[in-house]
N, C-alpha and C positions, 0 to 999 in steps of 0.2 A: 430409522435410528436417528435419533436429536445429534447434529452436532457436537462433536465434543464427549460424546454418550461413552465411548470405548476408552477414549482416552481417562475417564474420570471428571473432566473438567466441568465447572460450574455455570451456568447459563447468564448471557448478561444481556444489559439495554442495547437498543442499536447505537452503532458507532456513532452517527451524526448526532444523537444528541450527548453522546459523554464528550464529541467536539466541542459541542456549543457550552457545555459547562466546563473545558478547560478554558475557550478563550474568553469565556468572562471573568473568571477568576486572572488569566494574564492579562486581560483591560485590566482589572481593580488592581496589579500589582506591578503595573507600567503604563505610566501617561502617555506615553508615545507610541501606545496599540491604537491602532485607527482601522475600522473594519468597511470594506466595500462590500457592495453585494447588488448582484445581478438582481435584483427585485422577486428573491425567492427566498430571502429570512426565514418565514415557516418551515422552507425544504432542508437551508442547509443548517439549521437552527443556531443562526447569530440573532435570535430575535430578541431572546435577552440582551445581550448587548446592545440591541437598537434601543430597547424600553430604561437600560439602566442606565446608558450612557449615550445619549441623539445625538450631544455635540460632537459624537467621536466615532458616527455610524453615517455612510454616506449610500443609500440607495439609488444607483445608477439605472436600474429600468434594464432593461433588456436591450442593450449597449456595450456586449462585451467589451469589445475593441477598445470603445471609449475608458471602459471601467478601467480597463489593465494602462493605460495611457495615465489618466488619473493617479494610479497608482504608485508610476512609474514617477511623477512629479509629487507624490507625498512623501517617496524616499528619498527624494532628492534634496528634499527641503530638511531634512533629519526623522520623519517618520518612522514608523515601522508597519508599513500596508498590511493586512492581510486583504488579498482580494479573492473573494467565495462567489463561486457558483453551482452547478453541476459540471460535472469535469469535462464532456461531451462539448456541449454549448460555451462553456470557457475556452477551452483549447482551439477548438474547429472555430470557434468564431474571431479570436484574439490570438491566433498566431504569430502575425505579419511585429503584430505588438510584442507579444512575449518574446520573439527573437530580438527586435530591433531595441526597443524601448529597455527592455529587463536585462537579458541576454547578455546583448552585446557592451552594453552600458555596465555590466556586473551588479546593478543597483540591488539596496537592501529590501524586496518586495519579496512578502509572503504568495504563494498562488497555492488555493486550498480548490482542488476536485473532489465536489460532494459525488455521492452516488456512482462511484468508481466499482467497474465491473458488469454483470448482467445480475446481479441480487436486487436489484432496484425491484425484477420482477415484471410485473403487470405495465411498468410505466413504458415498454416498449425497445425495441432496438434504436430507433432514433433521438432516445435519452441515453444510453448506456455508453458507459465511458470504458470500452477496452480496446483503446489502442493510443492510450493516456502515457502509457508509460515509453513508449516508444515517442512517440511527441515527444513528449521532453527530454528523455533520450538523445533526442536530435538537438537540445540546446547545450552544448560544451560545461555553462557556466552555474547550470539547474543544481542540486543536491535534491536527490528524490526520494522521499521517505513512505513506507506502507505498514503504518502501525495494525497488531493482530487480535488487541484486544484492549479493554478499557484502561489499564495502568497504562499500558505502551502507547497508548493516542495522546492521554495527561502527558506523560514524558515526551513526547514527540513534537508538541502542540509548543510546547515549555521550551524544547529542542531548536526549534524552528524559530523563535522568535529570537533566542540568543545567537543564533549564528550567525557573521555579519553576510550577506550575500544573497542571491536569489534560492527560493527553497521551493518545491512542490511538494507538499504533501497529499495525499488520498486519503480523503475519506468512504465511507460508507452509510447508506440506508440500514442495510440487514444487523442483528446483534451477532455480537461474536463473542465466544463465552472466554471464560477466565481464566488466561496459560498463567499470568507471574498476578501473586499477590499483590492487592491493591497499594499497599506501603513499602513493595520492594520489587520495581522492575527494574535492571538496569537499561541502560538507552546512553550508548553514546555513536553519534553522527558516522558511519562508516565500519562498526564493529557487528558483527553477529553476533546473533546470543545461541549456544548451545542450549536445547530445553530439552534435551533427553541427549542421554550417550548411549551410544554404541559402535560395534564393530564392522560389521558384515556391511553395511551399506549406510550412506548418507542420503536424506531426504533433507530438501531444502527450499525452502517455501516462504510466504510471502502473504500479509494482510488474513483474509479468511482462510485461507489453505494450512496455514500451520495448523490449526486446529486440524483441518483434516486427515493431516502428515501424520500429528499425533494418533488418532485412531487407529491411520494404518500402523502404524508402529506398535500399537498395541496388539494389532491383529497378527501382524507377522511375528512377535514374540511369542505368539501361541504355534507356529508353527517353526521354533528354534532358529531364526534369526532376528539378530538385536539391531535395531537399526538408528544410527544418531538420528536428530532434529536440528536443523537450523531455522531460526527468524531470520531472514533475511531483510530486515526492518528498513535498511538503505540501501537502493538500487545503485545510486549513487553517491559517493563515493564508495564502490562495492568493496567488501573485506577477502583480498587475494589472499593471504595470508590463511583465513578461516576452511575458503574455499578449495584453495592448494593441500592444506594437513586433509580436509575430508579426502579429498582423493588417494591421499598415499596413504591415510591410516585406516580406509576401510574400502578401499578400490572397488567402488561402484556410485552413482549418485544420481539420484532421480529428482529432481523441480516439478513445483508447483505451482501455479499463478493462476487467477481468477482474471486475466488477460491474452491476448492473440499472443501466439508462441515468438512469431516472427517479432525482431523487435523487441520483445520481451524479456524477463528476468532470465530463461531461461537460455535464452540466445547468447546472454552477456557472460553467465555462465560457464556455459557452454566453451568460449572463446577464452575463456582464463583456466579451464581444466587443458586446452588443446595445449598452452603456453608452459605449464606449470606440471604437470602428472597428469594427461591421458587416462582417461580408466574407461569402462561402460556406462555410458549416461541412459538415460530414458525421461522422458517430457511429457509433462501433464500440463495441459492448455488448450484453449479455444485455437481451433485449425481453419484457418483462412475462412472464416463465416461469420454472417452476423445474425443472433438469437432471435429465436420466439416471444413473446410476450405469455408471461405466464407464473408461475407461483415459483419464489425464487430457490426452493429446493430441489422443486422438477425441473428446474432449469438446470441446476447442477448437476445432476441426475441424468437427463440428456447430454448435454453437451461435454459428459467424462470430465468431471470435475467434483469426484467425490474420493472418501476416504479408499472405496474398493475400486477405483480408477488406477488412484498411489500404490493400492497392493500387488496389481498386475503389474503394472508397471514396475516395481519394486524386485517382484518374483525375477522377471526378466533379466534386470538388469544383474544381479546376483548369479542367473545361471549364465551370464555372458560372461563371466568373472573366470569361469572353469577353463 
């Protein structure tokens, strides 16, 4: 079953490059976008940007550390960084940076993780970026964003460059098909978006997984429960307020993340239902492992991170409710 297939939703380009044609349209519509990049432009597709705009594209080579340093002195100067790599080799390699230099500084640097999650596929565990969110997690001053589809990465891309302060965004390799019309997502920094309502339980998810949520959601309406959808599109500054109503208006809620549980969206969660309305949770994520190398559906497939992963889990959580 395609992705998206239950839901109804419409199939789209992989994330990385509807990235790369947001942030060259935000080069062309701000002089002060200045783009670094780990010497993988084809991967994380700023290539356009390197071809349209040189002056304002700095290829650092396989130097994280150095890149996010770099970075850190282009927003200092009144820049506006975006620094791309793959999020794995950015974060593990330029941490000591992202804390000291970004972090603790509050400076205005974009930090864009391509190929976020195990959908990269074939390229391996030691490319895969899932335990990205937790990293930055650990930086107090980050805003973390996990757009879930091609309007929501435009908005986010958009998002990101207008907020003043440090931002991670996630990207991705794999396509992720079409939740909100291409001329009408809303996106604002710290707000969930409801993308289905319901009663009986809340599903709340995060980059490729909504689409997933969505399926299930579609699957358990065939079996007479109606279950909301959340985007959880900002991890950080997360929406207590979003999170806290799902619990009391449909006491039960199951997370989604295309990440290690620990650490994770679902953690964070987790800790603002224990604060706000307690209900029965249930968590869909990667469990203390790290993936195969392989086709990045089988890979979801193994590692319970599919639409009928949500529906167990889902069932569960509902009958914990009684």
């Amino acid at each position: 079953m395609r992705l998206g297939e239950k839901a109804g939703l419409k199939p789209a380009k992989p994330m990385r490059d509807v990235f790369g044609e947001a942030l060259l349209q935000l080069c062309r519509d701000n002089p002060k976008i200045v783009v670094l990049d780990g010497d993988l432009s084809n991967t994380t597709k700023t290539l356009a940007v390197r071809q349209e705009f040189p002056e304002r594209f700095y290829n650092i080579g396989l130097a994280e550390s150095n890149m996010v340093s770099i970075g850190a002195g282009l927003a200092d100067c009144g820049f506006i960084p975006f620094v791309t790599s793959m999020s794995a080799f950015l974060l593990c390699n330029g941490y000591d940076q992202l804390r000291i230099s970004i972090a603790i500084a509050g400076l205005n640097v974009k930090v864009v993780g391509s190929h976020g999650g195990i959908t990269l596929g074939k390229d391996g565990p030691t490319a895969m970026g899932i335990e990205d969110l937790a990293l930055m997690g650990g930086l107090p001053t980050f805003v973390i964003l996990v757009p879930c589809d091609p309007a929501s990465m435009h908005k986010a891309v958009r998002a990101t460059a207008e907020h003043i302060g440090p931002v991670y965004l996630r990207s991705s390799r794999v396509a992720m098909p079409h939740i909100y019309p291409e001329d009408d997502c809303p996106f604002e920094i710290g707000k969930a978006n409801v993308v289905r309502e319901g009663g009986d339980l809340t599903i709340i998810g995060c980059g490729i997984m909504v689409a997933a949520a969505l399926d299930a959601a579609a699957m358990l309406a065939g079996e007479g429960i109606e279950a909301r959808v959340l985007d959880m599109h900002t991890i950080r500054p997360m929406d207590v307020e979003a999170i806290a109503a799902a619990a009391c208006e449909t006491g039960a809620i199951v997370t989604a993340e295309e990440h290690l549980l620990h650490g994770g969206m679902g953690s964070n969660i987790a800790r603002i239902v224990a604060a706000t309305h307690p209900v029965p949770m249930r968590f869909v994520g990667l469990t203390d492992t790290y993936t195969d190398s392989g086709d990045p559906y089988d890979l979801l497939e193994k590692y319970g991170l599919t639409a009928q992963d949500i529906l167990v889990a889902a069932r569960e959580a509902v009958a914990a409710k009684a």
